[in-house]
C-alpha positions in Angstrom: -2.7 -11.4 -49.5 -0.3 -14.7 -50.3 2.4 -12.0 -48.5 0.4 -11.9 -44.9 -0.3 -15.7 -45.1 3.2 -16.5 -46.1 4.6 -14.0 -42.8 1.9 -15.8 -40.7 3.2 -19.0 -41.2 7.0 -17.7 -40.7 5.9 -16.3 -36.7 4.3 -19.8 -36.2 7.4 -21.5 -37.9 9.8 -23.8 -35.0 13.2 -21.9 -36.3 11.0 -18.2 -36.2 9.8 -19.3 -31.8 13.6 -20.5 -31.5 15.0 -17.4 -32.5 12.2 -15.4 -30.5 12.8 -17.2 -27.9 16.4 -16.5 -27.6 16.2 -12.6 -28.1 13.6 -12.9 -25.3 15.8 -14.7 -22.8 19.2 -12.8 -23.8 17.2 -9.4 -23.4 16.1 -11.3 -19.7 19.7 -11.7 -18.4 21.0 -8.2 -19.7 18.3 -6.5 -18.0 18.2 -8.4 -14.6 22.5 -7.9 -14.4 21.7 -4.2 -15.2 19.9 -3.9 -12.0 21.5 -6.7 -9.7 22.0 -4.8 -6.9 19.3 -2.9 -6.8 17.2 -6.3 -7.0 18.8 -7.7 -4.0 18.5 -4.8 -1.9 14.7 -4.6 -2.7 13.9 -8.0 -1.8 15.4 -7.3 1.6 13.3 -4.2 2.3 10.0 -6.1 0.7 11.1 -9.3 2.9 11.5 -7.5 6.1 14.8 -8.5 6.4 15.5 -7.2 10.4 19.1 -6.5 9.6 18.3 -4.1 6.7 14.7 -2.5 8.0 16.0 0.5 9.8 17.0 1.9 5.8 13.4 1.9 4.3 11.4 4.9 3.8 13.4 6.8 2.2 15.1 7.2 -1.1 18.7 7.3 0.4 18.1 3.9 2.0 18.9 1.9 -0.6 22.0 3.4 -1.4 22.6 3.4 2.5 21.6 -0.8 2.6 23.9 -1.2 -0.8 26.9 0.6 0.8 26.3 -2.0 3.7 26.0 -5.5 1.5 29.4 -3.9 -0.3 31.4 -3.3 3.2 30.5 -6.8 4.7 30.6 -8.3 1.6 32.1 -6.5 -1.4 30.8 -6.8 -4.8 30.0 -10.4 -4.6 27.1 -9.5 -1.8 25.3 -7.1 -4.3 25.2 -10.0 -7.0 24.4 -13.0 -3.7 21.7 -14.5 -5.8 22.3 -13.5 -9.7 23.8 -16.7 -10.4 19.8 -18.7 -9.5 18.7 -15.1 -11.2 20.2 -15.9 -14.4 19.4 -19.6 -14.5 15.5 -18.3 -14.3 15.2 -15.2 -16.1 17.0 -16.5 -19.1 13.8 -19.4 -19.4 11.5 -17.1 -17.8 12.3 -14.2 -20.8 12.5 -16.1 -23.6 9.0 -17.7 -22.4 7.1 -14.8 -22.1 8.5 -13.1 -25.2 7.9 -15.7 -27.6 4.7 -16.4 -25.8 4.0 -13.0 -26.4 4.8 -12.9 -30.3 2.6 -15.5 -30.6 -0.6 -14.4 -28.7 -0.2 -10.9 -30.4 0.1 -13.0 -33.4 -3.0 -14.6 -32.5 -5.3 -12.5 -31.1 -3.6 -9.0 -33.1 -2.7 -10.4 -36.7 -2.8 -6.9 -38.5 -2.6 -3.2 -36.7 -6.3 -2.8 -37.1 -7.3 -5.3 -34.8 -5.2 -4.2 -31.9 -6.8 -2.9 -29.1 -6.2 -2.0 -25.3 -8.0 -4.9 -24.1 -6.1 -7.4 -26.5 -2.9 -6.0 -25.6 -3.3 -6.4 -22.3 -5.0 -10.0 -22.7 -1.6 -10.8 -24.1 0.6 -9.3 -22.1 -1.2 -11.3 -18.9 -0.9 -14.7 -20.5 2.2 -14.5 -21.5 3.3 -13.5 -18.3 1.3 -16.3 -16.6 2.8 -18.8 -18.9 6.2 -18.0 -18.0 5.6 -17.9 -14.2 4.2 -21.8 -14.7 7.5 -23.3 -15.9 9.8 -21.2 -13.6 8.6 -20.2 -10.4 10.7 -22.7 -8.2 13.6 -20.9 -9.7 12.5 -17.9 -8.4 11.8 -19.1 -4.7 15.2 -20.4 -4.5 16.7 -16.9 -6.2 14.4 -15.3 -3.4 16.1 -17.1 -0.4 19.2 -16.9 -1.8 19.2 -13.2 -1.9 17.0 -12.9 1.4 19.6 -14.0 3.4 22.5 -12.1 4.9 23.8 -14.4 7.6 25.5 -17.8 7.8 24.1 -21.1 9.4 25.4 -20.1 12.9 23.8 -16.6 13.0 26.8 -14.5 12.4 27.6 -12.5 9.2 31.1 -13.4 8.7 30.3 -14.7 5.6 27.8 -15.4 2.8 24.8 -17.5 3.5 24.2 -20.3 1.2 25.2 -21.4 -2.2 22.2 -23.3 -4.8 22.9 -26.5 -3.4 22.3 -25.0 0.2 19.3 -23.4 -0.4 17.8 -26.6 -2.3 18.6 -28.8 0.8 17.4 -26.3 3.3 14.3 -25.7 1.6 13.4 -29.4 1.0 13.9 -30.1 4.5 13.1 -27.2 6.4 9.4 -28.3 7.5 10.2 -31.6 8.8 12.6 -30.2 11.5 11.1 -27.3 12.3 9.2 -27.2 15.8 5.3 -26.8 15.4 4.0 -23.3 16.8 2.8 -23.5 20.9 -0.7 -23.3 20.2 -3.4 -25.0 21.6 -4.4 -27.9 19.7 -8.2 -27.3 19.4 -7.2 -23.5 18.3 -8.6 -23.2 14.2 -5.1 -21.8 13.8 -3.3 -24.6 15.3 -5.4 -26.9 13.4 -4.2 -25.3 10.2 -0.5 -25.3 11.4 -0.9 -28.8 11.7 -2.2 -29.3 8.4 0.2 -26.8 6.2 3.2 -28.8 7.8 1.3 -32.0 7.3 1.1 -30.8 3.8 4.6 -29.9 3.2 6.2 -33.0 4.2 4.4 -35.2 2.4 4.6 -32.9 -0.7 8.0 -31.1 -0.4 7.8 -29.7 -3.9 5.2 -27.6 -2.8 7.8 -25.8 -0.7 9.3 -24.4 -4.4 5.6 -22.9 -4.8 5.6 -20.8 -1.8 3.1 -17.2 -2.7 2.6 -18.8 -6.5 -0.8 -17.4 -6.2 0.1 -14.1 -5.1 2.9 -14.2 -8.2 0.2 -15.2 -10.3 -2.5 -12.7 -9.3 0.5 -9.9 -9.1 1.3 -11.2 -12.7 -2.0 -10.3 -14.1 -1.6 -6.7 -14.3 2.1 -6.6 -14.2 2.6 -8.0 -17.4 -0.4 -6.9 -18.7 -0.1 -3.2 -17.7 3.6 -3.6 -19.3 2.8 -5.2 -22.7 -0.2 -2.7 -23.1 1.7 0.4 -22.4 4.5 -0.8 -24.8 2.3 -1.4 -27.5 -0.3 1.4 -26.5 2.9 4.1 -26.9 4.4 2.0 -29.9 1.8 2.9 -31.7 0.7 6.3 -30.3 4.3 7.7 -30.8 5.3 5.3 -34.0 3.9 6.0 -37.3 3.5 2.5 -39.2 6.5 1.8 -41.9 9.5 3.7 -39.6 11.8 1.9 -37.6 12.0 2.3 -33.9 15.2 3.2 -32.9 16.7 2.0 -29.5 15.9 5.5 -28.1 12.3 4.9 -28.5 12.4 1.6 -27.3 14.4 2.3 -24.2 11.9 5.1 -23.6 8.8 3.7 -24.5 10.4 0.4 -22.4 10.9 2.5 -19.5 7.3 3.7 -19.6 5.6 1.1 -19.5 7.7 -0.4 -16.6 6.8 2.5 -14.4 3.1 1.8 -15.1 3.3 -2.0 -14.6 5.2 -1.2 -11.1 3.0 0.8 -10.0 -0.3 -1.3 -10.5 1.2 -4.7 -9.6 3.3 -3.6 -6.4 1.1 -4.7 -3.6 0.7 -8.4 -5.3 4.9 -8.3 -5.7 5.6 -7.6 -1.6 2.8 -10.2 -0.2 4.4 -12.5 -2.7 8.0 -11.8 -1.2 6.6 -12.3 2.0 5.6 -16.1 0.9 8.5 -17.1 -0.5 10.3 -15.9 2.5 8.3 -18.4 4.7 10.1 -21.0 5.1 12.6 -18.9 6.8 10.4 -17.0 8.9 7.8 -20.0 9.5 9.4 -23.2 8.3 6.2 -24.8 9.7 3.8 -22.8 7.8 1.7 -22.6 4.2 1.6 -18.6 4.4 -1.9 -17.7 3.8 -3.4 -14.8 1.9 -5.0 -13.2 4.5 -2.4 -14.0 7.5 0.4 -12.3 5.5 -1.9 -9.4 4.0 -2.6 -8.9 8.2 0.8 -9.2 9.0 1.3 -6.3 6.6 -0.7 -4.2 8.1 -0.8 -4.5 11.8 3.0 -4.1 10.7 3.1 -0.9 8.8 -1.0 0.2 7.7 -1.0 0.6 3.7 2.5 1.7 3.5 3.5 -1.3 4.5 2.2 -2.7 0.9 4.7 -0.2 -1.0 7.5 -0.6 1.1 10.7 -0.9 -1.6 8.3 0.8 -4.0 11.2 3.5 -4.6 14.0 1.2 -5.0 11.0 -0.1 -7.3 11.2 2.6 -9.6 14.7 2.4 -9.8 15.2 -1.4 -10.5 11.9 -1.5 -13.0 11.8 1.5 -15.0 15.6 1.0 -16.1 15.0 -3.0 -16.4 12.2 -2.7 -18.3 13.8 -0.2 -20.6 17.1 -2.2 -21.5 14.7 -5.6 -21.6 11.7 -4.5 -24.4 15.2 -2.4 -26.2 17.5 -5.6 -26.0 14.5 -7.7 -27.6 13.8 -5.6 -30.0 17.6 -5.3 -31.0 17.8 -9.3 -30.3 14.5 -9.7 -32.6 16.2 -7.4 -35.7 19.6 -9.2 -35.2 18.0 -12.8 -35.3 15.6 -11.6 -38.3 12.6 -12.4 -36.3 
């Protein structure tokens, strides 16, 4: 008994969440390097990117739109973007894993109380808690890797550094030209008001499709914290040691599953935080972008990148819950 008080104290000890929260955020920026290029190359098919469009729908087409980025570009084009990448994941992981440890701590303080539902419970506030702190990060990791010309329309070089895509982005609404629409049209009205919005609040151009990222969040991290515990202790008998096989695998797992139920939420999200590019003027709404989807490309349209998906996710996920778990036994957490 004085055994299980004495390790509950230790996972709710400062120097026990430190440590957690370092394996987290090292696992974060291992994984995210892993898949790089893969990343970048996704968020230009999900973004509808014109210059890169003509290679989705098929599996090739990402090795097709990577060959591409290299020629014009060389390596440095299949990382445009890791550096803001890094900067967030590292926060954004070691938030939502020692968020984690300590909601499973909570709500799951002995193996007979875990259950599906808690698992999943968990997994979604943990993941929600991370997005709070660092979604600007992502916006501006988003643009950065969204665009693939330079200020004057050619693609002689690359587009923007941090610095340019934090001005651009701050400033991008006041300059921009108000759509030609009839002034007593609802839509107009509601042009009027996003941009009237975003200039007087500029930060809220850092929270472009947070409520899509949100939403999308739910079941993402949810769906991927349940499988990994679901299979942990399905395939794990209690007392061994996992070894980084299983976590790999089991990782790997429950990152397909999490893709797969989250997708949809992940490309009208990309679609948001692309906005300012595509309507500097405009607060993307839910249902204006979930239309534009569709009149676009029907359901397909909400899966588009879903291969590259696979490929970026399953392999992320696995090197992530492995690196954490190696992190965690390293640290002695």
């Amino acid at each position: 008994m004085s055994s299980n008080v004495s390790k509950s104290r230790d996972k709710q000890n400062l120097n026990y969440i430190i440590r957690s929260g370092i394996a987290g955020g090292f696992a974060g920026c291992v994984a995210k390097t892993v898949v790089a290029p893969l990343d970048r190359v996704k968020i230009l098919f999900q973004a509808s990117n014109p210059d890169f469009q003509k290679y989705t729908g098929s599996w090739s087409g990402a090795f097709r739109a990577g060959r591409e980025i290299y020629g014009s570009h060389g390596v440095n084009g299949l990382f445009q973007g890791h550096s803001m990448t890094l900067l967030r994941i590292f926060p954004y992981a070691a938030i939502k894993f020692m968020a984690y440890d300590q909601i499973h701590h909570l709500l799951m303080p002995n193996r007979e109380k875990e259950t599906n539902f808690r698992r999943f419970a968990a997994g979604s506030i943990s993941g929600i808690t991370s997005v709070f702190f660092t979604y600007p990060l992502e916006v501006i990791r988003v643009r950065m890797a969204f665009r693939t010309r330079s200020a004057d329309g050619t693609k002689s070089r690359l587009a923007s550094n941090i610095y340019d895509t934090l001005h651009q982005m701050y400033h991008e609404s006041s300059t921009a030209p108000m759509s030609p629409r009839p002034a007593f049209e609802s839509g107009a009205v509601h042009v009027a008001t996003g941009k009237l919005t975003l200039d007087r609040f500029p930060v809220l151009k850092f929270y472009r499709g947070f409520t899509a990222t949100i939403i999308g969040m739910i079941p993402y991290a949810g769906v991927s914290f349940l499988s990994w515990g679901y299979l942990r202790a399905r395939f794990i008998s209690d007392g061994s040691k996992p070894t980084p096989i299983a976590d790999l695998t089991i990782g790997a797992a429950a990152g397909a599953m999490a893709q797969t139920a989250s997708y949809p939420f992940e490309v009208i999200r990309r679609r948001m935080q692309v906005g300012g590019i595509t309507r500097p003027d405009r607060w993307l709404r839910w249902g204006e972008t979930i239309g534009s989807i569709w009149r676009t490309s029907g359901w397909r349209g909400f899966y588009v990148g879903l291969s590259i998906g696979y490929l970026k996710v399953v392999p992320m996920n696995a090197v992530s819950f492995a690196v954490w778990q190696g992190g965690k036994r390293l640290l002695g957490v």
